[in-house]
N, C-alpha and C positions, 0 to 999 in steps of 0.2 A: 503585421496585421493582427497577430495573436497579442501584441502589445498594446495597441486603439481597442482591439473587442476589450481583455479583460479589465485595463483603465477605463473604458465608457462603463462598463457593468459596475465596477466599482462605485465612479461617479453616484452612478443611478442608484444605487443603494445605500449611497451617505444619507442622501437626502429623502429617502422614508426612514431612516434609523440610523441610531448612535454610531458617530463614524466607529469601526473596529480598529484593532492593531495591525498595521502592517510592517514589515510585509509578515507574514504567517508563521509560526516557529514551528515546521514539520519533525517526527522522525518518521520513517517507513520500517516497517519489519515486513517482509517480504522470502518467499520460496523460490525465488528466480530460478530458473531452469527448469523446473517443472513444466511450467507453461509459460506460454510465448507472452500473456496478458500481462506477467509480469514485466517483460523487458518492453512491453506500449507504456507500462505504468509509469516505469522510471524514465521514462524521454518525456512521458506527460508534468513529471511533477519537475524537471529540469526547462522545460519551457518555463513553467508555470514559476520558478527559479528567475529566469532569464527576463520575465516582463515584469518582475517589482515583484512578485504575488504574494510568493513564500521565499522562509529559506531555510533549505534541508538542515539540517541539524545531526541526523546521526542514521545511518541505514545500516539494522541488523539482516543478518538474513536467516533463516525460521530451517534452511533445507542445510543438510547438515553434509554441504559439499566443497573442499577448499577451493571450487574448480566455481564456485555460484558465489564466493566472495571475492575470487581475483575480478570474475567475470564485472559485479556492479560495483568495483572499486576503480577498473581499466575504465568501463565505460562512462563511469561519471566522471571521471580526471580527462576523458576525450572532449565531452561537451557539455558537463557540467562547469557552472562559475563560480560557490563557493567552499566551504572545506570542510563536510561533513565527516562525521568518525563511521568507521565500520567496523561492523564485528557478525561471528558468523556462531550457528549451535555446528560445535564440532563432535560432539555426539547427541545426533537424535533422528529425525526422519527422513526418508528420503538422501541414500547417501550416493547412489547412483548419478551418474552423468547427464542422465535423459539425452532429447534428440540434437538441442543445440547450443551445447556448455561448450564444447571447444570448436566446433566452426565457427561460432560466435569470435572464440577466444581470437584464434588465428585471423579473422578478419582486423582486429585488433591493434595487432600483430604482435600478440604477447603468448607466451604459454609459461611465463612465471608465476613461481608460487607466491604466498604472502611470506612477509619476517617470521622467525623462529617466535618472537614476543606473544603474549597471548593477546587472539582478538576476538574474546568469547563474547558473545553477545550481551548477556545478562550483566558483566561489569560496564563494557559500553555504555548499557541504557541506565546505569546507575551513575556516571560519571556525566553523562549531557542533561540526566534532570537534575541531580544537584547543583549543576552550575547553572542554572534555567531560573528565569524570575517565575516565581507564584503563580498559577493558573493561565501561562503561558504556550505549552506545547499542545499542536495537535498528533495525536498518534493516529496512523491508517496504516494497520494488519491487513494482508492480502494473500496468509498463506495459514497455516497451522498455527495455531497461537502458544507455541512449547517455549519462546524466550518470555512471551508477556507472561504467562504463565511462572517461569522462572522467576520473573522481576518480582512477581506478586508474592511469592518462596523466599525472595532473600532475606539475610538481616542484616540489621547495620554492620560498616565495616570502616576500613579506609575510608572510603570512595564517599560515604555520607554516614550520619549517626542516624540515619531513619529508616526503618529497617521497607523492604520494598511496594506495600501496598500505602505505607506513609507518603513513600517520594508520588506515589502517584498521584495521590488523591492531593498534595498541595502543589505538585507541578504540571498537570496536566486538564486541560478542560473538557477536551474531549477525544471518545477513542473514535474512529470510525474504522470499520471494520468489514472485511467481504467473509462469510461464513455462514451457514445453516439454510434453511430453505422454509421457506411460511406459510407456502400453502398446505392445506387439510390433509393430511394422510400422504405428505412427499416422506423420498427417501430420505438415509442420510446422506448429508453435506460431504464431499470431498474434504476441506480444509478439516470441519471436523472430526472425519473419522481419521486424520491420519497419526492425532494426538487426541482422542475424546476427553483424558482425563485432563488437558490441559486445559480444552474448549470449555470442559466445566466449571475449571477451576475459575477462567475468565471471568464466562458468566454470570458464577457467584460472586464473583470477590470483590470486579472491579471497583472500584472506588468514586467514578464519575460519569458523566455521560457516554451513555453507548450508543451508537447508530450501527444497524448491522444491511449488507445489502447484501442480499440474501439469493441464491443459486438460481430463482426464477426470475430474477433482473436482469441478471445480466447475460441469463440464457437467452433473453426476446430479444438481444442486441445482438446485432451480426456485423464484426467490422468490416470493411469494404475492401476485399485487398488490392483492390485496383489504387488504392491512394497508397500500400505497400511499395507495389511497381511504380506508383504515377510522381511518388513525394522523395523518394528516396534513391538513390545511387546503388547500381547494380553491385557495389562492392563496399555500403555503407551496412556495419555489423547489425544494426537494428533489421536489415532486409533479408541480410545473410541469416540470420535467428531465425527470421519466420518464415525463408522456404525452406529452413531446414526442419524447422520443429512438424511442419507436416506435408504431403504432398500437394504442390501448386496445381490448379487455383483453389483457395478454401479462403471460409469468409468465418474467422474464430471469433465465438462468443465472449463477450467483453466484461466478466465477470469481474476484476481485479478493475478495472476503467472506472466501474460505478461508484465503487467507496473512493477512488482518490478525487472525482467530478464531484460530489457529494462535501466532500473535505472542504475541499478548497471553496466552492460556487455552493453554497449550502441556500444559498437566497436563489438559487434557479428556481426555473417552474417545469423542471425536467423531470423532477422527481415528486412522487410525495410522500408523506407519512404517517408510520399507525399512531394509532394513543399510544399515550404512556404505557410502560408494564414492563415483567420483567422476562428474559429469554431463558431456559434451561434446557438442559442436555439430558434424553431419558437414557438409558439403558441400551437402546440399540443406535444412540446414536444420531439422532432424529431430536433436531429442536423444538422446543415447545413457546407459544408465546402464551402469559398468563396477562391479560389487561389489569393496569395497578397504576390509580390516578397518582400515588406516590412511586412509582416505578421511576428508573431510572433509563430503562432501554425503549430502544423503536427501531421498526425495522423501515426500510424504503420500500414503496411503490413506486410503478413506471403509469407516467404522466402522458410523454410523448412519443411520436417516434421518429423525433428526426434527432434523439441522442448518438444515433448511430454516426453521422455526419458531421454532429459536434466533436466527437471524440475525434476521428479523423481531423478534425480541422485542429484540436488540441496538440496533437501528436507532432504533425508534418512540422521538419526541423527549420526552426528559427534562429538567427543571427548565424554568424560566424562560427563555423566548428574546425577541430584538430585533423580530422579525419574526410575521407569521400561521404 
């Protein structure tokens, strides 16, 4: 079903505009373990994988846990189909287990580590945009931004002679991004406070299109966990993740859902968007947007409200898998 919706949407969008490239050239840089949004995210963009859409390319992970890189390395070799690199920050935020890294794991049925070899983030995403044609990858952040950050820090090396904010700006066309928060006098952002200097480094630095969807998006969204119980097998790891990460029944805001729905389906009418301009990071924390007809950033607005249902229908697992 998830393979007829996103082919007709396709369809339907050749034909008011220039067909695009298919299928999509993703990376994800993601916190997995932190929150459960992260491990919807990764079954969303493995469908999305599975019906032509995109294809992963490389998944960093941002939470600096060996235990959050075995986790989305097992779990996309369970029911992912192509053969993405990963790499994880093995020192920076977040180095704790959180609620559901190893029931997860054990669902699995793994509790091994990764190889000795290093699987630092920051050379990963130097090694899959170097080998990436020109204005090819989309990047979707959904956790701290301390690798893209990194990337934007390197300098040339081995892995490319262009030192890291180069490789971005010719190999990437757009970031999309869950972080910050837009409305008038909100707090700070979770992703951002948990690296502010990284969030600002972003940013300032990035090199091309930004799209950020921002903490009051994906708070108005509540997923339904009755599609939890209704779509998944009582001992499939994705079900096992989310009655562990909190106590049943709860219906988790889908913050991390909205920047990879945005990625991928950016011609929806689910969402909309601010003018131009650019986003900053003041002082406490708290992003700022400045309108700038020359800006390169925008943040989303909520349109509908039957995104919540979308997502769900996104999620619920398609084809053939390894596992329950």
């Amino acid at each position: 079903c998830l393979s007829c919706l996103l082919l007709s949407g396709a369809s339907a969008s050749r034909a008011a505009s220039p067909a695009p490239d298919y299928p999509m050239q993703v990376i994800l840089d993601t916190d997995l373990g932190n929150d459960i949004d992260d491990l919807l995210a990764l079954q969303m963009l493995i469908n999305y994988e599975k019906a032509g859409k995109i294809a992963l390319q490389g998944i960093s992970l941002s939470k600096a846990n060996v235990h959050a890189f075995e986790l989305a390395r097992q779990y996309y070799e369970a029911y992912g189909t192509g053969h993405p690199a990963f790499g994880y920050m093995s020192h920076g935020p977040n180095p704790d287990d959180g609620h559901y890294l190893t029931a997860t794991l054990a669902a699995l049925g793994t509790d091994t580590l990764p190889p000795a070899e290093s699987h630092e983030a920051v050379d990963m995403l130097r090694r899959q945009l170097a080998a990436s044609a020109d204005s090819s990858i989309v990047m979707i952040a959904i956790g701290p931004l301390t690798n893209l950050a990194q990337l934007l820090h390197s300098e040339a090396d081995s892995l490319s002679p262009l030192p890291g904010i180069e490789l971005a700006r010719r190999k990437v066309k757009l970031l999309c991004l869950m972080g910050g928060d837009y409305r008038s006098g909100a707090a700070p952002e979770w992703n951002v406070m948990q690296d502010r200097n990284a969030a600002s480094t972003v940013f300032e630095r990035w090199p091309t299109r930004l799209v950020a969807s921002g903490f009051e998006v994906g708070g108005a969204i509540l997923f339904p966990h009755e599609r939890i119980t209704g779509d998944f097998h009582e001992r499939h790891p994705l079900r096992v993740g989310y009655e562990h990460f909190l106590d049943m029944p709860y219906d988790r805001p889908c913050w991390d859902l909205t920047a990879v729905l945005h990625a991928v389906e950016a011609d929806s009418a689910w969402f909309g968007l601010s003018g131009q301009g650019h986003i900053g990071v003041d002082s406490t924390g708290r992003t700022r947007f400045s309108a700038d007809a020359a800006g390169k950033h925008r943040y989303l607005t909520l349109r509908s409200d039957t995104v919540a249902a979308v997502l769900a229908d996104r999620i619920r697992p398609v084809g053939k898998t390894n596992n329950p």
